[in-house]
C-alpha positions in Angstrom: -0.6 -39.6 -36.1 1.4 -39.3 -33.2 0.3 -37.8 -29.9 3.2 -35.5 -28.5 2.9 -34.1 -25.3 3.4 -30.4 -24.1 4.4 -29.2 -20.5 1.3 -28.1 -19.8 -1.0 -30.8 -18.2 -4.0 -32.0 -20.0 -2.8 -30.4 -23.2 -0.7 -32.3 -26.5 -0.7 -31.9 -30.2 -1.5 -33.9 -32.9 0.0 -32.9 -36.1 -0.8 -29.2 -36.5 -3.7 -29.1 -34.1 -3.7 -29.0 -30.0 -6.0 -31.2 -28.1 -7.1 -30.2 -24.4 -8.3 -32.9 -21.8 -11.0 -31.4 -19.4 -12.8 -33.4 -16.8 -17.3 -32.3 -16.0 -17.3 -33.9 -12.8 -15.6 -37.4 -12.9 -16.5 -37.4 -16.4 -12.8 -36.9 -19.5 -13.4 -34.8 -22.1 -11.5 -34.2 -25.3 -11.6 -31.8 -27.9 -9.4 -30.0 -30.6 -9.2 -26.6 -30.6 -6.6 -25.7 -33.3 -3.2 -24.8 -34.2 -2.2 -22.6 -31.5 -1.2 -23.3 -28.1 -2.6 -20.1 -26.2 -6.1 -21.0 -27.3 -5.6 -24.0 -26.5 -4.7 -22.7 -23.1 -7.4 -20.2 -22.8 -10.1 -23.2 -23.6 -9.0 -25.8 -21.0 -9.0 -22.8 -18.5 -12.7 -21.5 -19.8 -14.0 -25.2 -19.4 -12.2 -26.5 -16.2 -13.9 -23.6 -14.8 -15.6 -20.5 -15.2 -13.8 -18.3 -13.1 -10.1 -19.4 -14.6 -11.2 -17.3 -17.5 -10.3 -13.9 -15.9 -7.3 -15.7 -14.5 -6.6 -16.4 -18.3 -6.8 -12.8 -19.5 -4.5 -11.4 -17.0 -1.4 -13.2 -17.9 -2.7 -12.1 -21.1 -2.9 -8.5 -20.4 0.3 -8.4 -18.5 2.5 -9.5 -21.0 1.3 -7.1 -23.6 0.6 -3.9 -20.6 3.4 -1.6 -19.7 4.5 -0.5 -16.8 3.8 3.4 -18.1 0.1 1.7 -19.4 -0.6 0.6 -15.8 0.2 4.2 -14.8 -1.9 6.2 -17.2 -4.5 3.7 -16.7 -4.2 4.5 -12.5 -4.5 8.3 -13.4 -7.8 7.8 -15.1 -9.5 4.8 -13.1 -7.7 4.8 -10.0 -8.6 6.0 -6.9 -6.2 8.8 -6.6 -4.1 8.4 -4.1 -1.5 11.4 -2.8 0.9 8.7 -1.7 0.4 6.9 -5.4 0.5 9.8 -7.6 3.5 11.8 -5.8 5.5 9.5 -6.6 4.9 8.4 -10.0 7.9 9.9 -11.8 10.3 7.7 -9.0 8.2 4.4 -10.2 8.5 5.5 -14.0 12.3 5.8 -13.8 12.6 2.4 -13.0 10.3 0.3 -14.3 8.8 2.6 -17.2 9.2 0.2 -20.6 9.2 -2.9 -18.2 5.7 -5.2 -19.2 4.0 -5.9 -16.5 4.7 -9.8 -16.9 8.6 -9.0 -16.4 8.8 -7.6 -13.0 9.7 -9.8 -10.4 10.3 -9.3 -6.3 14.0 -9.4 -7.2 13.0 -6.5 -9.2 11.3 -4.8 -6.1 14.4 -5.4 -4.0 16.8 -4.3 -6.4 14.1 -1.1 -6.7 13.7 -0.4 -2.7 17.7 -0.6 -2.2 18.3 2.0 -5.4 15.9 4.2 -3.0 17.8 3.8 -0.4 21.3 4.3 -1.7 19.8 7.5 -3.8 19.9 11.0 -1.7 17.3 13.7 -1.7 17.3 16.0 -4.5 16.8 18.6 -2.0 19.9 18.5 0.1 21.7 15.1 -0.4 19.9 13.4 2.4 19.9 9.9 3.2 16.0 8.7 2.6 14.8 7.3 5.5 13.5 4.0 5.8 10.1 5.1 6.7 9.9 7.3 3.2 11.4 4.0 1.2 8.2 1.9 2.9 5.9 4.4 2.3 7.2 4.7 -1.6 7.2 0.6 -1.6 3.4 0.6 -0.3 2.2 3.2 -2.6 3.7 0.5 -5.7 2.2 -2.3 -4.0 -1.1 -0.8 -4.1 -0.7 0.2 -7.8 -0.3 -3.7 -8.8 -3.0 -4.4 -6.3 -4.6 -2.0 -8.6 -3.6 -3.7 -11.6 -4.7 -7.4 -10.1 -8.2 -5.7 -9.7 -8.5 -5.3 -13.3 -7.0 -7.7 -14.6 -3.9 -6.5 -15.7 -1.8 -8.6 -13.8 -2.2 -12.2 -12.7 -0.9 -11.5 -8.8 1.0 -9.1 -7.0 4.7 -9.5 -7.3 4.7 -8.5 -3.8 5.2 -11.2 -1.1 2.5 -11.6 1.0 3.9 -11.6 4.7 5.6 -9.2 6.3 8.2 -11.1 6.7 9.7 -11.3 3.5 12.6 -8.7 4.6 11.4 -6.1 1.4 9.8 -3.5 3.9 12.6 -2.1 6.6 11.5 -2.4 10.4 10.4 0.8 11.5 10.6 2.3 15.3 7.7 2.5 17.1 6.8 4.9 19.5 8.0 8.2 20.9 10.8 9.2 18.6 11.6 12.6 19.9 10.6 14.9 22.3 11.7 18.6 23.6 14.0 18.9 26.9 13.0 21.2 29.6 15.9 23.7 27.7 13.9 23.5 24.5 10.8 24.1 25.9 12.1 27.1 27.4 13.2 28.8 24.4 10.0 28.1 22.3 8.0 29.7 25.1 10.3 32.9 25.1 10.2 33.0 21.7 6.9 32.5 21.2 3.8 35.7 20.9 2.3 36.0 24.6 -1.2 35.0 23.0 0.3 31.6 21.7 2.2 30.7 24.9 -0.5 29.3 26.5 -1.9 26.9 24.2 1.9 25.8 23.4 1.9 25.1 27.6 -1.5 23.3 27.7 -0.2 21.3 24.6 3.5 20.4 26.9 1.9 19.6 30.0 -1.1 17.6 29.0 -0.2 15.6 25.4 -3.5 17.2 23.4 -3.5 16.6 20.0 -4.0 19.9 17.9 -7.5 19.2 17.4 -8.4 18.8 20.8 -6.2 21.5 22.2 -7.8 23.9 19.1 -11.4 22.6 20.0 -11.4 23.0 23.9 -14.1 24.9 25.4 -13.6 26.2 28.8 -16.9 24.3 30.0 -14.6 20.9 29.5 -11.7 22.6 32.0 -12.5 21.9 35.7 -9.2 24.4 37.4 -10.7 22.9 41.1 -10.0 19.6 40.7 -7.3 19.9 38.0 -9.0 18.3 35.4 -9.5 18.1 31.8 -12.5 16.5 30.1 -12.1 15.2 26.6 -15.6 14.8 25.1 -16.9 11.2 23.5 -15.4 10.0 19.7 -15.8 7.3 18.0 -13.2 5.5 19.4 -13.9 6.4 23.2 -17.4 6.2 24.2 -18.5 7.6 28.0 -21.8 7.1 29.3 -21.8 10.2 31.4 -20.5 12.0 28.3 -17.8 14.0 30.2 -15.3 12.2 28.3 -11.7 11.1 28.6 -9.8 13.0 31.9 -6.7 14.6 31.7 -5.2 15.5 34.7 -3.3 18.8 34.7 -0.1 19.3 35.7 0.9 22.3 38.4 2.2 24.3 36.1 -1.4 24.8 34.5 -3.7 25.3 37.8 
């Protein structure tokens, strides 16, 4: 009977029946499987190599999983990320019926400009471009979720950063209160609070540290504040990180 080729390499029919070719080292091997081709897809896969086999199963499972599958199966096995699960109901409304296997990065794009073009409920707001990549990462993390367990074959998300799907984001100081501002906040503010609000101004504390000083760490002689040891800043004397205070605060 005739031998008729099929597009995938190392594969071809014979009458009813599909053949695979496999190689065990540099040794060919041939063997029917039967009369459909997925079989015979899942067999040259399973004896090329082991590990193909879970490879196999995924492009199984994601063109029989739905997206609203994927998100149920999150909820229950997932590791429950705020960022994730807050915004579930935005992901649902626009890929909920989708199978997984029919999503594509045009899909994503098409998906992060609908966010961006879509106010707040509350308000009319324009998102910002930081909450569009912060919705964007929490998706990407739910098909990395899905790649983990073999839902999906890969992550329809490119993998550099450069790919143009996340907007650039400022770094840096954003904002800050003028001298005015500052001002009014103090006025306005209980006299008991005043002077945690001034400490915070004139020295850059985070709320932590400013809420966790002790008066031991405050040396008023020389002007100083000491910070004491973290994780990330280790001081052999164990005095810490300096600040130096401004006027205002001696």
């Amino acid at each position: 009977m005739k031998r008729e080729k099929t597009k995938h390499k190392g594969i071809y029919r014979v009458g009813d029946a599909y053949y695979i070719t496999y190689y065990v080292g540099s040794k060919k091997y041939e063997k029917a499987v039967g009369p459909r081709l997925s079989i015979a897809l899942k067999e040259k896969m399973e004896r090329e190599h082991k590990a193909k086999r879970g490879n196999y199963e995924a492009v199984e499972r994601q063109e029989k999983t739905t997206f609203d599958e994927l998100v149920n199966l999150y909820k229950r096995d997932g590791d429950g990320k705020k960022y994730i699960l807050i915004f579930i109901p935005v992901y649902l409304k626009n890929f909920g019926g989708y199978k997984l296997s029919q999503i594509t990065r045009k899909d994503l794009f098409k998906f992060r400009d609908t966010l961006k073009t879509t106010p707040k409920q509350r308000g009319g707001k324009e998102v910002t471009d930081s909450n569009v990549n912060r919705i964007m990462a929490g998706l990407r993390r739910l098909f990395n979720f899905a790649v983990s367990r073999e839902y999906m074959e890969e992550n329809p998300f490119p993998k550099t950063s450069k790919s143009g799907l996340f907007y650039p984001e400022q770094k840096g100081l954003r904002n800050f209160f003028t001298e005015e501002q500052m001002e009014k906040i103090v006025e306005a503010s209980p006299e008991w609070l005043r002077l945690l609000i001034l400490t915070a101004y004139y020295t850059g504390l985070r709320e932590s540290e400013l809420l966790g000083l002790r008066w031991e760490q405050v040396d008023i002689k020389d002007g100083v504040i000491y910070l004491p040891s973290t994780k990330t800043l280790k001081d052999p004397t164990g005095r810490g990180q300096k600040v130096v205070m401004q006027r205002e605060l001696t």
